[in-house]
matplotlib code that plots the C-alpha trace (Angstrom):
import matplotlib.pyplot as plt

x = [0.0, 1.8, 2.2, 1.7, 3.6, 1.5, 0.0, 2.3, 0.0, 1.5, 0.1, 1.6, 3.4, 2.1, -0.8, -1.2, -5.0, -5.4, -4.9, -1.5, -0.5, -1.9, 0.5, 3.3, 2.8, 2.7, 5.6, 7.5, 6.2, 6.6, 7.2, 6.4, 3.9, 1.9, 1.4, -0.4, -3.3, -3.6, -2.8, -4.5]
y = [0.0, 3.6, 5.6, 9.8, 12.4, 14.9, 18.0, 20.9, 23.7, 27.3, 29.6, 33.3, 32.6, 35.9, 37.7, 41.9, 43.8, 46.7, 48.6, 47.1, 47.8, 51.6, 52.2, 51.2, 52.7, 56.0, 54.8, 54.5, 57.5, 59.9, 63.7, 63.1, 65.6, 63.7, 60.8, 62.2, 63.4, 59.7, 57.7, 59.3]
z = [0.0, -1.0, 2.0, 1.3, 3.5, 5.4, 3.9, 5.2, 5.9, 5.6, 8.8, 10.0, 13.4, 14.0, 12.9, 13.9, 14.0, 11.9, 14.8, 15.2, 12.0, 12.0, 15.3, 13.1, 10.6, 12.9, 14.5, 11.0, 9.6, 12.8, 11.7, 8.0, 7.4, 4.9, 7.1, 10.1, 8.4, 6.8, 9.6, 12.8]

ax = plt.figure().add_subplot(projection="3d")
ax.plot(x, y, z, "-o")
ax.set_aspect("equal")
plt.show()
């Protein structure tokens, strides 16, 4: 009988909020003047 390997599955070891990724984003994109009116 053939034998088959296990499926790998493929999952983010870490997955952010949209909130996490805004406060980056300020973070990144502190006193650029374009940013703040975008990101807050």
């Amino acid at each position: 009988m053939a034998r088959l390997c296990k499926p790998a599955v493929q999952a983010p070891e870490h997955v952010i909020t949209m909130e996490e990724t805004l406060d980056f984003a300020r973070r990144v994109h502190e006193g650029r003047s374009n940013c703040r009116s975008r990101c807050a």
